[in-house]
C-alpha positions as CSV (number, residue, x, y, z in Angstrom):
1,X,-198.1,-184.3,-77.3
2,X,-200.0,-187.8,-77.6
3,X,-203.4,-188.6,-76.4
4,X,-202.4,-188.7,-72.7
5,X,-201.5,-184.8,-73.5
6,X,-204.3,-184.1,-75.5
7,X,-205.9,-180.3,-75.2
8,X,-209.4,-180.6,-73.9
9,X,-211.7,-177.6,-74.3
10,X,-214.9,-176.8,-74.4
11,X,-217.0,-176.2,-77.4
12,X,-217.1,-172.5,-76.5
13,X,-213.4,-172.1,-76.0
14,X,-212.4,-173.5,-79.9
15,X,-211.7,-170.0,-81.3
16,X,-209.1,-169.4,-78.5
17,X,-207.3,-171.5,-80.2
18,X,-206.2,-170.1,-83.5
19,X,-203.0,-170.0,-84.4
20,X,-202.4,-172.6,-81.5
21,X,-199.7,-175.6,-82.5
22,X,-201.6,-178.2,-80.7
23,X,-198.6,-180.3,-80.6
24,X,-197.7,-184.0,-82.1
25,X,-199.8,-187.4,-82.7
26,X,-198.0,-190.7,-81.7
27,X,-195.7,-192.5,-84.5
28,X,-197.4,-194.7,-86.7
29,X,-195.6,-197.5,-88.3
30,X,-196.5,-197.5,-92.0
31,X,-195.3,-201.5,-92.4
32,X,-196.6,-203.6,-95.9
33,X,-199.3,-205.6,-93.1
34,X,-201.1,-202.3,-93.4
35,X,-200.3,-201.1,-96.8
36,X,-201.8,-204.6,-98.3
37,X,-205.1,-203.7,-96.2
38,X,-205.5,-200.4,-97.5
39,X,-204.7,-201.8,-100.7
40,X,-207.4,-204.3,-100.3
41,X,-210.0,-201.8,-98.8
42,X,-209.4,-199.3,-101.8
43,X,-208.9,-201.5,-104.7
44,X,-205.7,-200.2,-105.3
45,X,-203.3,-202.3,-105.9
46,X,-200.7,-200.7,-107.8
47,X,-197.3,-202.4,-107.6
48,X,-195.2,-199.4,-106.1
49,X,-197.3,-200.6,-103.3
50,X,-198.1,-204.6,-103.3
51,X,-195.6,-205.9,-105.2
52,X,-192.0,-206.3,-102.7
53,X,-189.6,-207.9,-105.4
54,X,-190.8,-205.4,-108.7
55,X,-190.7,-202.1,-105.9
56,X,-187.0,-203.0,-105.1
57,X,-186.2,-202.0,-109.0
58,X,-188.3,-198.9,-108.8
59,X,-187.6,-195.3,-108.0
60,X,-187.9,-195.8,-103.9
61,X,-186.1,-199.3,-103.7
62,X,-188.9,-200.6,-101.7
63,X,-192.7,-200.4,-102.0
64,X,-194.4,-196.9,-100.6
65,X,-197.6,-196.1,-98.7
66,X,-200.6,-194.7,-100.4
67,X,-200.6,-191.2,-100.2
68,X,-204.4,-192.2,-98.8
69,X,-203.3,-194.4,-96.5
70,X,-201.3,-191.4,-94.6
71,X,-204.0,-189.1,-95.1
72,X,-206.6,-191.6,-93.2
73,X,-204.5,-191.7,-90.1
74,X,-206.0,-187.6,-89.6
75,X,-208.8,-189.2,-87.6
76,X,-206.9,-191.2,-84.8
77,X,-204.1,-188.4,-85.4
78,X,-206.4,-185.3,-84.7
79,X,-208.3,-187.1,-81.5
80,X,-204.8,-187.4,-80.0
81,X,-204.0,-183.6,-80.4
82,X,-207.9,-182.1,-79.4
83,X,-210.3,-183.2,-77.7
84,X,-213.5,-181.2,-77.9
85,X,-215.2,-182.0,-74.1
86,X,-218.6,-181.1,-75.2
87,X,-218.9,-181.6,-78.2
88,X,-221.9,-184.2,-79.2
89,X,-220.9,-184.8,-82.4
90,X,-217.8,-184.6,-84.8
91,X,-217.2,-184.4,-88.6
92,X,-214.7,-184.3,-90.7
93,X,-215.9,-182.5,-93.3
94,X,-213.5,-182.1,-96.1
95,X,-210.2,-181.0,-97.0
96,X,-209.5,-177.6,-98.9
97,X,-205.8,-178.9,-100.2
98,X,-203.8,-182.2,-99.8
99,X,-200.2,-182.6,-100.8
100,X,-198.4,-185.4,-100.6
101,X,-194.8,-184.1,-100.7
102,X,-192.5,-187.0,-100.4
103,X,-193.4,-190.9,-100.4
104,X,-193.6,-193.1,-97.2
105,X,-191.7,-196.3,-97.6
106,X,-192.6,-199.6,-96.3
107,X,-191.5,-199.5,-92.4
108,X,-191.4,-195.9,-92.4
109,X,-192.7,-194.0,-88.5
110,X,-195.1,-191.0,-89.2
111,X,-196.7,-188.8,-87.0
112,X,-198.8,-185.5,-87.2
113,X,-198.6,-182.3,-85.9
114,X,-201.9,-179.9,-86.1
115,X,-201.9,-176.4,-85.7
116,X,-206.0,-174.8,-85.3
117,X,-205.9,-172.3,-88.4
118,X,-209.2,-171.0,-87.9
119,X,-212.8,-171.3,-86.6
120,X,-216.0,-170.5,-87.8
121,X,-219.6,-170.8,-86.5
122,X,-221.6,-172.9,-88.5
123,X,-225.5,-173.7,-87.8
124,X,-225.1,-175.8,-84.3
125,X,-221.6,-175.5,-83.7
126,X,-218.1,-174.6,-84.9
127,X,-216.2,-175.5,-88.4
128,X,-212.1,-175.9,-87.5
129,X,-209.8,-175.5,-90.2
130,X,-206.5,-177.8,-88.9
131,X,-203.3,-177.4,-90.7
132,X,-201.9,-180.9,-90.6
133,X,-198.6,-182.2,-91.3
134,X,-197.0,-185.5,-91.8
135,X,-193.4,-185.9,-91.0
136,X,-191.8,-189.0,-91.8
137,X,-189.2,-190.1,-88.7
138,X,-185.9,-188.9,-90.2
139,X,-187.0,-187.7,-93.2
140,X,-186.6,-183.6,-94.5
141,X,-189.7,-183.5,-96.5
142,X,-192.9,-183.9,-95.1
143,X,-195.5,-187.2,-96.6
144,X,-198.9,-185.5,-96.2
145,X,-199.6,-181.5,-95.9
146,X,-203.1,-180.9,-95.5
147,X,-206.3,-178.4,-94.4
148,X,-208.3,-179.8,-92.9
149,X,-212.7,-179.2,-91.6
150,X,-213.6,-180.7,-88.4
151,X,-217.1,-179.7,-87.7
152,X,-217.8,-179.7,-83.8
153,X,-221.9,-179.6,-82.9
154,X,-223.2,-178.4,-79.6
């Protein structure tokens, strides 16, 4: 499921949903264009990442993603998967646990899938735990697992 098959509920329906797989987000190409921004916007510059020639020598034979970088893809990811139709306003509000299984080299497709793990009133709306994982396109082990808060306000 993309964005053209996103679910669309109502604010009301949300804790119909637990349990639900809410299907896939589009692949994402992971290329060094975008690593080199992230590396820019978050100082982080480390040369598993930046540096092409020194990577080729090092344990992935190429440079890797920021474990970050995957995990900031959750917002265009989860608007692809759920879309909440009355919902005023949206927040992510935190993780409870992020693991970053296996690394994401340079060129490497990911995508996430979401599944709604529970929902709890919170003062004006509804807190949504999403469990989100990364897969990497051909790859066994996942790049990102993660739990993730959505708050959605009436």
């Amino acid at each position: 499921m993309s964005s053209s098959g996103a679910s669309t509920i109502a604010l009301a329906d949300l804790p119909s949903m637990v349990g639900k797989h809410l299907g896939h987000a589009d692949w994402v190409t992971v290329d060094q264009d975008k690593i080199n921004l992230f590396a820019d916007a978050t100082g982080d510059h480390q040369w598993i990442h930046v540096d092409e020639e020194r990577a080729k020598g090092g344990p992935f034979g190429t440079t890797i993603g920021h474990g970050y970088l995957t995990l900031a893809l959750v917002p265009i990811s989860v608007f692809q998967l759920l879309r909440v139709e009355d919902a005023k306003l949206v927040v992510n509000y935190g993780l409870n646990k992020v693991r970053f299984p296996a690394p994401v080299p340079s060129g490497s497709r990911v995508r996430m899938g979401g599944e709604v793990a529970a929902v709890e009133p919170v003062s004006g709306g509804l807190q949504v735990t999403l469990n989100c994982t990364f897969e990497i396109e051909g790859q066994p082990k996942p790049a990102c697992v993660a739990e993730i808060l959505f708050r959605y306000y009436e």
